[in-house]
Each structure stands twice: as C-alpha cells, then as structure tokens.
C-alpha positions as YAML, in Angstrom:
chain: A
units: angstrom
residues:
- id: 1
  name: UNK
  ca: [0.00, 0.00, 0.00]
- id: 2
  name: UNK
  ca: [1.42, 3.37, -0.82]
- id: 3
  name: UNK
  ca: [0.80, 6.74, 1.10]
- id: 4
  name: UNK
  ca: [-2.59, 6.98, -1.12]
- id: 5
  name: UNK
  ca: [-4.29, 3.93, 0.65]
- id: 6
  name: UNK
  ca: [-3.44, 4.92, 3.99]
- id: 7
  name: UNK
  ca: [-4.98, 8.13, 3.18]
- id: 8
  name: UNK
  ca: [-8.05, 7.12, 1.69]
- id: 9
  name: UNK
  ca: [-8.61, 4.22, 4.18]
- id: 10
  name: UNK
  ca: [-8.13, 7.02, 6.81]
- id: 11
  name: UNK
  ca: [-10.51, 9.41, 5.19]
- id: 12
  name: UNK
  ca: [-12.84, 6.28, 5.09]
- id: 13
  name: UNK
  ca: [-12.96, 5.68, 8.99]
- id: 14
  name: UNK
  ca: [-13.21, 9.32, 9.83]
- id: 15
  name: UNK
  ca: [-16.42, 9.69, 7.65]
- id: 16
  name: UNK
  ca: [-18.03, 6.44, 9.32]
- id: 17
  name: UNK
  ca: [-16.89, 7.27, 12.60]
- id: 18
  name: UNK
  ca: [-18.49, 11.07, 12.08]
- id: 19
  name: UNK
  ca: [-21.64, 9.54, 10.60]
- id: 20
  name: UNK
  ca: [-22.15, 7.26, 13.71]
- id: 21
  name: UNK
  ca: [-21.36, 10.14, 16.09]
- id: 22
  name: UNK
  ca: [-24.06, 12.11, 13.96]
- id: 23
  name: UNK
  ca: [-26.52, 9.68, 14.38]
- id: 24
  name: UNK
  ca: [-25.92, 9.08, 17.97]
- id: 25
  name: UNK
  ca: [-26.63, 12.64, 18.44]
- id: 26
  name: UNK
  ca: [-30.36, 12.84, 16.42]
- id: 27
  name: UNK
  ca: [-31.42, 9.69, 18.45]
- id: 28
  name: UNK
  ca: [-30.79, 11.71, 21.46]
- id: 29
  name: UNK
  ca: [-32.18, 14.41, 20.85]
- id: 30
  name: UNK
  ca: [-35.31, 12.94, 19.31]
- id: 31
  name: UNK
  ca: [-35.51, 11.03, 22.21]
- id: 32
  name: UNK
  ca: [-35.00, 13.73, 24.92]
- id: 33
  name: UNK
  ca: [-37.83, 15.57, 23.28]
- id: 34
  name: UNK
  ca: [-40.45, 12.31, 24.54]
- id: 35
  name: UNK
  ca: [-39.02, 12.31, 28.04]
- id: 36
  name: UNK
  ca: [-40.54, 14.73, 30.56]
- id: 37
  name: UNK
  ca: [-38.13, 15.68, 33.41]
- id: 38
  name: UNK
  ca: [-39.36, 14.93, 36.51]
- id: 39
  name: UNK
  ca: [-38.65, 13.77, 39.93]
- id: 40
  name: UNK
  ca: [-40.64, 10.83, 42.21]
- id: 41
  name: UNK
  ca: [-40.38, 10.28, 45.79]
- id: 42
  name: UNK
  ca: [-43.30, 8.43, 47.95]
- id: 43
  name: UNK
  ca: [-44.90, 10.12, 51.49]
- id: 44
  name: UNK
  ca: [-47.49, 8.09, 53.67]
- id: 45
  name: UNK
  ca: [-49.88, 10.87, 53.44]
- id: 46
  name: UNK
  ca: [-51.71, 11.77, 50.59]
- id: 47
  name: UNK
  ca: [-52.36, 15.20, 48.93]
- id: 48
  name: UNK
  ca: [-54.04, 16.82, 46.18]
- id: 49
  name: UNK
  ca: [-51.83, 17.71, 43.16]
- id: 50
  name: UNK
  ca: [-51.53, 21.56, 43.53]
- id: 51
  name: UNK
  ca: [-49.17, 24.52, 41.81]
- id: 52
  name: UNK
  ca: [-46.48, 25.83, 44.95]
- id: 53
  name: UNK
  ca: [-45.36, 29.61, 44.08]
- id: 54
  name: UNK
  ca: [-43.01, 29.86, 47.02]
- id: 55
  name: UNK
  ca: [-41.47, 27.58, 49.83]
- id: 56
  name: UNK
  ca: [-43.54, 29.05, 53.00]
- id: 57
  name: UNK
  ca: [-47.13, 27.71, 50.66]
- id: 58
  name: UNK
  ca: [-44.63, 24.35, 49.76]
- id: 59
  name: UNK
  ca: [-43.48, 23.82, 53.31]
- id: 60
  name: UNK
  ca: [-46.99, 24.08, 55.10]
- id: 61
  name: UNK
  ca: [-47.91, 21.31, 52.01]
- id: 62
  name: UNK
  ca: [-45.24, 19.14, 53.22]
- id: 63
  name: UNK
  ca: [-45.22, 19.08, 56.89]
- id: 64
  name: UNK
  ca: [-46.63, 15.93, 58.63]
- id: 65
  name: UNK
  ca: [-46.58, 13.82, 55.07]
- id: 66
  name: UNK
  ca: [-43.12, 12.12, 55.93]
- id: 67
  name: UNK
  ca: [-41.79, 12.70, 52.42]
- id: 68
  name: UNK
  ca: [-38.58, 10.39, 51.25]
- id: 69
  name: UNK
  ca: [-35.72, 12.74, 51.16]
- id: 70
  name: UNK
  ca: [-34.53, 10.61, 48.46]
- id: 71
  name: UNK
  ca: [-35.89, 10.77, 45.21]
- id: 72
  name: UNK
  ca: [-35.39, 10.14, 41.76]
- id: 73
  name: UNK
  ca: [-35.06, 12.01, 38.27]
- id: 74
  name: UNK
  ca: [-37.31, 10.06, 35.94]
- id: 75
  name: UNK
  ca: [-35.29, 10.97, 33.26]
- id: 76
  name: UNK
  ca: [-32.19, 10.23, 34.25]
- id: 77
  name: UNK
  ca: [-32.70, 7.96, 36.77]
- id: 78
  name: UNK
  ca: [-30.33, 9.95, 39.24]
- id: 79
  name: UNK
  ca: [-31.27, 10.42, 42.88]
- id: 80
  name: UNK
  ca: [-30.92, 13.44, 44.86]
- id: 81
  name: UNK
  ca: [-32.16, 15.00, 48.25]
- id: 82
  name: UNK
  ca: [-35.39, 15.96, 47.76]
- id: 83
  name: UNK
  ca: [-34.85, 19.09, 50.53]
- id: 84
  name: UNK
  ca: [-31.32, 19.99, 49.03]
- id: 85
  name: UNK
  ca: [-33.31, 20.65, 45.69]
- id: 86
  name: UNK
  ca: [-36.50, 22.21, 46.91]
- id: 87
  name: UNK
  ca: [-35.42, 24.75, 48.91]
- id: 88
  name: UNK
  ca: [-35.46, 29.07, 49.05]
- id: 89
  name: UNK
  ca: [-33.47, 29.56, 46.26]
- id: 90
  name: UNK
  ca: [-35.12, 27.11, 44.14]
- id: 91
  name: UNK
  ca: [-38.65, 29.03, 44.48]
- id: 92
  name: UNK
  ca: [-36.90, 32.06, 43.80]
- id: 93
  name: UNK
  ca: [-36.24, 31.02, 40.10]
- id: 94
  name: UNK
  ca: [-39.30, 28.23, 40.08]
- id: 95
  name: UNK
  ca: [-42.78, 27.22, 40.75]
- id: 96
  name: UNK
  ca: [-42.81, 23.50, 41.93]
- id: 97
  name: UNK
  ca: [-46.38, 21.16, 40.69]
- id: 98
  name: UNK
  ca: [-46.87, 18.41, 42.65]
- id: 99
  name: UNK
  ca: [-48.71, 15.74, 41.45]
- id: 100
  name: UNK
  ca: [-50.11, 13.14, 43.95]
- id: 101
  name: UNK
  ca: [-50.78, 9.33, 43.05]
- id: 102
  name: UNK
  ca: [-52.32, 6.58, 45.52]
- id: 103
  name: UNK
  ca: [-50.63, 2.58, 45.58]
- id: 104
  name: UNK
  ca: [-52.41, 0.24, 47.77]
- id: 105
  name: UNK
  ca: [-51.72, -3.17, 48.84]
- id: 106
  name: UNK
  ca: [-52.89, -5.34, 46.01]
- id: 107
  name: UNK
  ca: [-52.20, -3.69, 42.83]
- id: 108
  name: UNK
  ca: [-49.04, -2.72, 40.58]
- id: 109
  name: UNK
  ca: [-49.11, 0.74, 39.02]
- id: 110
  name: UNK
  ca: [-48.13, 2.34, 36.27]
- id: 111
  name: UNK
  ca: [-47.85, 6.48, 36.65]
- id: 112
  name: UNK
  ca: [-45.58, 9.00, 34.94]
- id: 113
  name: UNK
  ca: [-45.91, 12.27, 33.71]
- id: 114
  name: UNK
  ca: [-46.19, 12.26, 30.20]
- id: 115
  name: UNK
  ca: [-46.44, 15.94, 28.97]
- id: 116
  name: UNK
  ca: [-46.21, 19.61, 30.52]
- id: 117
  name: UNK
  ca: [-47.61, 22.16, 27.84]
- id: 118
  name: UNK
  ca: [-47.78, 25.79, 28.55]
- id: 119
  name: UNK
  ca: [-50.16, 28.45, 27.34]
- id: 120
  name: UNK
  ca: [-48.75, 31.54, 24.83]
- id: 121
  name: UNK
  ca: [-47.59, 33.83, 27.60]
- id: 122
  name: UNK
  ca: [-46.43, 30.81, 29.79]
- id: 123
  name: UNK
  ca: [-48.91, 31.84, 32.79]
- id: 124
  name: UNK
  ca: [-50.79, 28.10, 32.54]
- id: 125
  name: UNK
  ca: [-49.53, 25.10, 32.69]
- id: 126
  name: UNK
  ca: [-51.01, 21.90, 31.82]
- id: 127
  name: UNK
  ca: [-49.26, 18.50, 33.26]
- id: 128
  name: UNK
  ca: [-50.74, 15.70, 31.50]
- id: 129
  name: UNK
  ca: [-50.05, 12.26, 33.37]
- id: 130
  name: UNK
  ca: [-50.81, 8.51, 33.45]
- id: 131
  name: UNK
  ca: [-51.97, 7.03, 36.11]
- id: 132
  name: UNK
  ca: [-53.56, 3.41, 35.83]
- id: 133
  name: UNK
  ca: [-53.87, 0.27, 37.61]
- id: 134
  name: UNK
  ca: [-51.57, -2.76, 36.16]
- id: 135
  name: UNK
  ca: [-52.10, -6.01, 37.39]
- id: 136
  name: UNK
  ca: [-52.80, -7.79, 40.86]
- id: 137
  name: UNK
  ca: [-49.51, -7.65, 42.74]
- id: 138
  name: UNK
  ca: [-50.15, -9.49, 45.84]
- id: 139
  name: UNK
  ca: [-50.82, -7.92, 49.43]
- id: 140
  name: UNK
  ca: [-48.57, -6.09, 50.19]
- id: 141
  name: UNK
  ca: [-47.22, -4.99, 53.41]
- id: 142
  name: UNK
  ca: [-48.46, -0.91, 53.10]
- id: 143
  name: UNK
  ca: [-50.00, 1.57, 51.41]
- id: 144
  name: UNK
  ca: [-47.83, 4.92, 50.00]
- id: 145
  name: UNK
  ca: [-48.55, 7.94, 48.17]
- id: 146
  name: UNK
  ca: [-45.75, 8.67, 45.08]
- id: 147
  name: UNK
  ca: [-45.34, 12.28, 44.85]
- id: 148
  name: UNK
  ca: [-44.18, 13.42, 41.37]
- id: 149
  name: UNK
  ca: [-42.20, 16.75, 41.41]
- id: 150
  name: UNK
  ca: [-42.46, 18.98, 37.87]
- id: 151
  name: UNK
  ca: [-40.69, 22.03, 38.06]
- id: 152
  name: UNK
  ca: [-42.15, 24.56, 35.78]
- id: 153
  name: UNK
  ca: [-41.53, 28.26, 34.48]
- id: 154
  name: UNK
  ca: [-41.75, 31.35, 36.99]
- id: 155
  name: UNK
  ca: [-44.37, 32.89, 35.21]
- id: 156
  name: UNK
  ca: [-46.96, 30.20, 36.03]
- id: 157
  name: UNK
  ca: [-49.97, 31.57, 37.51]
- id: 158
  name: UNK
  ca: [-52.23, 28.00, 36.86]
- id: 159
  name: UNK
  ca: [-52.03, 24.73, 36.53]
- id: 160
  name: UNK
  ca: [-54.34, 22.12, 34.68]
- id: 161
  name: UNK
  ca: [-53.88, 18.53, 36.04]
- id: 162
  name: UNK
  ca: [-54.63, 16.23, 33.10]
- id: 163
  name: UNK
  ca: [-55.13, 12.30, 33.70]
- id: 164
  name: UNK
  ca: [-54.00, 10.70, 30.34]
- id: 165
  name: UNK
  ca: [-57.06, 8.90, 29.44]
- id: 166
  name: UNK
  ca: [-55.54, 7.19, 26.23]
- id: 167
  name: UNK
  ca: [-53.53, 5.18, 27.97]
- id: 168
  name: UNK
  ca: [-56.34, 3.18, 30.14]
...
C-alpha cells in the first residue's frame, strides 16, 4: 500500500466514525424531546396535586406527610435529596407542581408524567399524566402515596392537572 491507501482508508474511517457520532446525536435528541423531566419520591400521606409559588405555601404542604428525602429524576434515573433541591433559592427562580398518586396493597401501578404544555404567555400550565392500575400484585405490606415533582416556568400563575385517558 502506498501513502494513497493509507490516506483514503483514513478518510474512510473518519467519515463512518463522524456519521455514527451524527446519528448518535439525532437519536438523542429525538428522544430527549419524549421524556418529561421529573422527579418521584413516595410520602405516607396523601395530597391533592396543587401549583407551589413559594417555599412558606410548599413547606406548610409538606409538613406531617413524611416525604422520602430521596428521590429520583425520571429521566435520568439519578437520585438526589429531595430538601437539598426544593429549597429558598429554588422558588426564587421556580414554581414547583406536585402531582399526587395513591398505591395500595394489592395492585401494581403504572404512573408517569407524560407531557407539561404551557399556554402563549407561559402563565398556565397543563401537566398531563398517566396514572392506571396494572395487574394484581399481591398484598402487600403498606399503602404509599408517590409524589411526582415537575418544576415549571416562573411565570406560572395555573395549573391544569390532566389524567392521560388514552392510555387506560
């Protein structure tokens, strides 16, 4: 092989590598665009799903529901501390929608939220979730409520809480 084949074999593998590394990047993105951000932990008392525009309203909300520090970022699947993240200087920047789902002792669950849309000047929100029984899971030892954190845009004023109906 002369200089010419090691060149054109190189150019070769740069252009397949670059294509791959293109397409890696459009399947992320398209698939980023499907996947809410949101974060779960459970409490033992349940709630109704409500809009929080600061942390006095949000901490009233939470006391006496023993809330799971721990929670999870559905789209990531990371865990962080649920009062490291909701604190005063998030509401400063935020408004905080809580939505509230019920799992008794016989039944597995399927809940997520599937879409947040917001209204032209971004003062209503509408979280559209699912929220459906599964199948018979056995008796279990408890009862919990999962609590599904959406952070939304400052400029919320109202929030529409939309059970996805489609998916029953």
């Amino acid at each position: 092989m002369g200089t010419n084949g090691i060149t054109k074999s190189t150019i070769i593998w740069i252009v397949i590598v670059v294509i791959i590394v293109a397409g890696f990047m459009i399947f992320n993105v398209l698939n980023k665009e499907g996947k809410v951000e949101y974060f779960l932990t459970t409490a033992n008392a349940e709630a109704e799903s409500t809009l929080f525009n600061n942390y006095t309203e949000f901490q009233k909300f939470i006391d006496g529901k023993n809330i799971k520090d721990t929670m999870e970022n559905r789209a990531t699947y990371k865990k962080l501390s649920f009062s490291e993240k909701y604190n005063e200087e998030f509401f400063k920047e935020n408004k905080l929608a809580v939505v509230v789902v019920y799992e008794d002792t016989t039944k597995d669950y399927i809940y997520s939220i599937d879409k947040v849309t917001y209204n032209e000047d971004k003062t209503e929100a509408t979280i559209t979730y699912t929220y459906k029984y599964d199948t018979f899971a056995d008796t279990l030892s408890d009862t919990w409520y999962d609590y599904m954190f959406v952070d939304l845009d400052n400029t919320v004023e109202h929030v529409n809480f939309v059970r996805n109906t489609d998916s029953e």
